[in-house]
N, C-alpha and C positions, 0 to 999 in steps of 0.2 A: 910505624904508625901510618895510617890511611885520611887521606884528606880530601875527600873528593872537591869538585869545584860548586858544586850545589848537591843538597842534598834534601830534596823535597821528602823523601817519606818519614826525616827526624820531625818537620813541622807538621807532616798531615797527623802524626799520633796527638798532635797537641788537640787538635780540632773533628776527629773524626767523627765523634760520636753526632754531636751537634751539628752535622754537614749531613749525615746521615738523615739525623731527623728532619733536616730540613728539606731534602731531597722528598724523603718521604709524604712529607704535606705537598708540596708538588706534586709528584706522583698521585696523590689521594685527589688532590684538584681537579687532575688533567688540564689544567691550564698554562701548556709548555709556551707559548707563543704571546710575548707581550703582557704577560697575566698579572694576576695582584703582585708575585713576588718580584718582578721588573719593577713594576709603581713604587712599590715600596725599597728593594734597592738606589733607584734613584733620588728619592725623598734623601735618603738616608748619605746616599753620595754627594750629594748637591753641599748639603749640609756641612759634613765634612772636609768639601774642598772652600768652604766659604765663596760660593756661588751661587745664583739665583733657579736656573736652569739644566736638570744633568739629562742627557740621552743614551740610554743602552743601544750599544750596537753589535754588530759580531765579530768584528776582531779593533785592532789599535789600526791597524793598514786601512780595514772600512773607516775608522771615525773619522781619517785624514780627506781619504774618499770622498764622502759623504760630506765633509765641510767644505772642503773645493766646491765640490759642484753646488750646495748651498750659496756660494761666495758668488757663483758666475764666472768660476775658472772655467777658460776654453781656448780652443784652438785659438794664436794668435797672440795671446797671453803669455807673461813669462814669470815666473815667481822664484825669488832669490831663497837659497837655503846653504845649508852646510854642506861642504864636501866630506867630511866625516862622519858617518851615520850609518844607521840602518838604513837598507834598500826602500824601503818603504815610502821615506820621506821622497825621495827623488820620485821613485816607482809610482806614489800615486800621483804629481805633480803631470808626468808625463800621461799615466790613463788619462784624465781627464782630457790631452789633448794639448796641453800649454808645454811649455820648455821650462824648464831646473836652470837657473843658474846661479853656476857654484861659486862660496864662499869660503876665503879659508879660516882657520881657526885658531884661537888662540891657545897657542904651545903649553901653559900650562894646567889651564882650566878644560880644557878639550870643547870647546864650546865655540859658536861663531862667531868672527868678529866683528863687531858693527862698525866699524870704520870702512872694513871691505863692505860692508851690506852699503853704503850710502855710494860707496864707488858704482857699485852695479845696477841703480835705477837707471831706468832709462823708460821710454816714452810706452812701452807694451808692457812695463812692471805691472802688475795687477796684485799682488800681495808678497807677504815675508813669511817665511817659514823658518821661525828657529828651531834649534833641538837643545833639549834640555838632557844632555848627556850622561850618562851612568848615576844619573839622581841629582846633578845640581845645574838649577836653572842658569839659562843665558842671559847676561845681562838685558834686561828688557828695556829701562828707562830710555837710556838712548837708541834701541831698538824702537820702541812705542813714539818715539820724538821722530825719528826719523819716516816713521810712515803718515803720523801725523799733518809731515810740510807736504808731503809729497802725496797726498790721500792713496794711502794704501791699503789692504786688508792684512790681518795678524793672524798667522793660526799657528797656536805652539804646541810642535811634538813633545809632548810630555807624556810619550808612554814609559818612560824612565824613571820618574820623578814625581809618582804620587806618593803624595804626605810631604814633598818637597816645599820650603817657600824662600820669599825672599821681599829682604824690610816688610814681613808682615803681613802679604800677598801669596795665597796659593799657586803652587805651580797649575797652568792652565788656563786663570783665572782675570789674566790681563790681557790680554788679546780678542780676538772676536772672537776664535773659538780657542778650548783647548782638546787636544787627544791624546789618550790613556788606551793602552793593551793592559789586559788581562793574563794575557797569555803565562800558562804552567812555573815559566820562570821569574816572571814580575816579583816585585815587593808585593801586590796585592793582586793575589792571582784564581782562575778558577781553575775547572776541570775541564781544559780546553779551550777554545779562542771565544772571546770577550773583549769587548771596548766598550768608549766613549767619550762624550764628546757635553761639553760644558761650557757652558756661554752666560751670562748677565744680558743679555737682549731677546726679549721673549718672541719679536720677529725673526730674530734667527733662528732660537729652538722650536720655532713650528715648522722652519723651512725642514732642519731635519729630522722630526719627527715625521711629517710626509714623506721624505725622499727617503727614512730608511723602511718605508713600508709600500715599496712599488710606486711613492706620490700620488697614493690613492687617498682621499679624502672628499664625501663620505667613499664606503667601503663600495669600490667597483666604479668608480668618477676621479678620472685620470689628470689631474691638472698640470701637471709635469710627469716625465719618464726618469723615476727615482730606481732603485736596486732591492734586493732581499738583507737586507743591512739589522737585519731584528736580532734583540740579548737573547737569548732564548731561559726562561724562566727558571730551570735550572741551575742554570749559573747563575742566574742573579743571585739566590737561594745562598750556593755559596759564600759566593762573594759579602752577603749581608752577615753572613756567618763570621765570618774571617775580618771586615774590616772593624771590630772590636778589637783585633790583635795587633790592626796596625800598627799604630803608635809607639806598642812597645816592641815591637821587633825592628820598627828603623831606630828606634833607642837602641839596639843590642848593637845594629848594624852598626851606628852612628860610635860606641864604644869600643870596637873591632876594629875599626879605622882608625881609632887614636894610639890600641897598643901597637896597632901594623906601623903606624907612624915614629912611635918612640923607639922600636924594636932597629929601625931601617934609620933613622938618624943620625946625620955626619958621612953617612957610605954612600958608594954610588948608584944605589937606587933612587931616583927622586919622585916622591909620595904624590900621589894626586894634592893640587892647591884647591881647598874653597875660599870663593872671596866671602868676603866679611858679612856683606849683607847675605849670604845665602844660609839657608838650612836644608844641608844635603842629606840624600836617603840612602846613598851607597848602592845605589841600586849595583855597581859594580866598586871594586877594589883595586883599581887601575893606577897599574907603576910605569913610569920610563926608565927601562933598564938596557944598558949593551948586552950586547950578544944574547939578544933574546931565543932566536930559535934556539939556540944549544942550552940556556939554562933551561927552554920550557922542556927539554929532553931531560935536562938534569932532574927535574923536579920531578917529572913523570916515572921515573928510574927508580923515586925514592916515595913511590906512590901518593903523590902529590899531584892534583888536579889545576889545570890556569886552560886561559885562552885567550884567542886573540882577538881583540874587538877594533878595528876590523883591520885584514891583512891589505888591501887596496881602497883607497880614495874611489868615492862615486863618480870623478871626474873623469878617473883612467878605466872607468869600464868599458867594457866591450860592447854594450847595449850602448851607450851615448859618444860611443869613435862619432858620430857625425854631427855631435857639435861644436867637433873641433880643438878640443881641453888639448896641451900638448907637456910632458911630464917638465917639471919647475914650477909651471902657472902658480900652483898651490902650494908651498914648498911646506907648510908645517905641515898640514893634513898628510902629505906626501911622507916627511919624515915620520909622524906619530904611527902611519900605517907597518914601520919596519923596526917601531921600539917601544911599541906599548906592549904588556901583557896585563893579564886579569888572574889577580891570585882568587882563593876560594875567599867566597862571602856570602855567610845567611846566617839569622839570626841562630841558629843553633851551633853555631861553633864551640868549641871551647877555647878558654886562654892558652891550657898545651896546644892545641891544635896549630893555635897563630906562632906560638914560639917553635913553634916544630917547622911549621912556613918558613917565618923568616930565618932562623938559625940553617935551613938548609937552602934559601936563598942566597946569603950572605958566604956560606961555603965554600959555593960555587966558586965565587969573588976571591977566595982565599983570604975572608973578613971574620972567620968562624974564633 
């Protein structure tokens, strides 16, 4: 049996038809740039993340962009984030011109820990940046308390964790801004790179509604020097298409997790933990298991698809040697980078599918 680790084209047969048409009213428009189906994706976005304010932009790396530099992030500046993440997080911290400093994270949730975030203010902190990792947000309350004492800015990476919440609250939704990819592999994804970016403060969503269009406002009257950061109407088209489906595919996802869990129970795999108050999307299916390289060999053997999210901590890259990280600093983000893997997860799996996973996981183990 064949289990790839994503399998986008079992999902696009669900929706093609109706992606097609939609495309086509676009096309029929020629209104690819900011047009009616942006407005009305947003509308439609906002709504769904239950917040006041949605901005399309062009990818989840722009939205993070884009909210920086809305915030006043710059040179001089340092903004606290995870050491375990995508490049992105740290990567735009640094465009802007301000310094990343790293957080580590807690061992079983994979998410930042606030305790180290309140160690690392210091007198040039200018904002926090959590990640809300493979779909379940980071503890925010005492994130949001801690920027609170300390007048900080909030911007959460939640390009992992749309349709995620927690006690009640959209992932995004609590912070100043929040940022969302779109991007092919996402839970809610288009036909190529896609973001955005969601706020409840109607002064912030104008800053980056101007900055993701050159900060020109009117049209050719430069008030700030903003970027090319526009949805492209297209994709929004999609996207309006598809977030109909959400719901019930992080329910399939959210299902697929529980028999991964009961299947792997008592052995030495240990199952991703959600705390209590979250409601996770699965955006990933992430285990801690020994001897990872050799079983992701095993698995690949027995045509079984996983990956590693991620193989090195942001702290020991080779683009930030100069500020110094030196290997221990971060000792879980350090360890999870050399025992996590990511088995397959989308919502079209089947139940064989998972028991075919786990049963040649467990193998390996000599647990079969």
């Amino acid at each position: 049996m064949q289990v790839p680790m994503l399998d986008l084209k079992a999902q696009y047969r669900s929706y093609r038809e109706e992606a097609m048409e939609a495309i086509a009213e676009v096309c029929q428009s020629q209104a690819f740039a900011l047009g009616p189906a942006v407005k009305a994706f947003e509308e439609e976005i906002a709504a769904y993340c239950g917040c006041k304010y949605a901005i399309g932009v062009s990818s989840g790396t722009d939205a993070l962009l884009v909210s920086l530099m809305a915030l006043g992030v710059g040179p001089g500046d340092e903004v606290i984030t995870s050491a375990f993440s995508f490049f992105a997080s740290a990567g735009s911290i640094a465009r802007v011109g301000a310094v990343p400093v790293f957080v580590d994270v807690e061992a079983e949730t994979f998410n930042i820990d606030p305790a180290g975030v309140e160690e690392k203010v210091g007198e040039k902190t200018k904002a926090i940046l959590p990640v809300h990792l493979f779909g379940q947000m980071a503890q925010m309350k005492p994130i949001m308390e801690i920027a609170a004492r300390q007048n900080l800015r909030v911007v959460e990476d939640a390009a992992q964790a749309m349709g995620a919440s927690q006690e009640g609250r959209g992932a995004g939704t609590v912070g100043d801004y929040g940022c969302f990819s779109f991007y092919p592999t996402k839970n809610l994804s288009c036909f190529g790179d896609g973001g955005l970016v969601v706020t409840n403060d109607e002064g912030l969503a104008e800053k980056v509604r101007v900055l993701r269009n050159h900060g020109q406002k009117p049209p050719y009257f430069y008030r700030v020097i903003g970027g090319n950061f526009r949805l492209d109407s297209i994709q929004a088209a999609v996207l309006s298409v598809k977030l109909k489906y959400l719901d019930e595919w992080n329910r399939r996802r959210r299902r697929h997790a529980r028999l991964y869990d009961e299947l792997f129970a008592g052995s030495c795999i240990k199952s991703p933990r959600i705390e209590l108050n979250n409601v996770s999307t699965y955006h990933q299916y992430t285990v801690i298991v020994p001897e990872r390289d050799e079983l992701r060999k095993f698995l690949a053997a027995h045509d079984i698809g996983s990956a590693v999210f991620y193989p090195r901590p942001l702290h020991m890259q080779e683009c930030f040697r100069e500020l110094g990280y030196r290997r221990g600093e971060l000792p879980v983000a350090e360890r999870l980078c050399e025992e996590v893997l990511s088995l397959p997860m989308y919502p079209e799996l089947t139940d064989e599918q998972i028991e075919y996973v786990a049963a040649t996981t467990l193998k390996f183990y000599g647990l079969d």
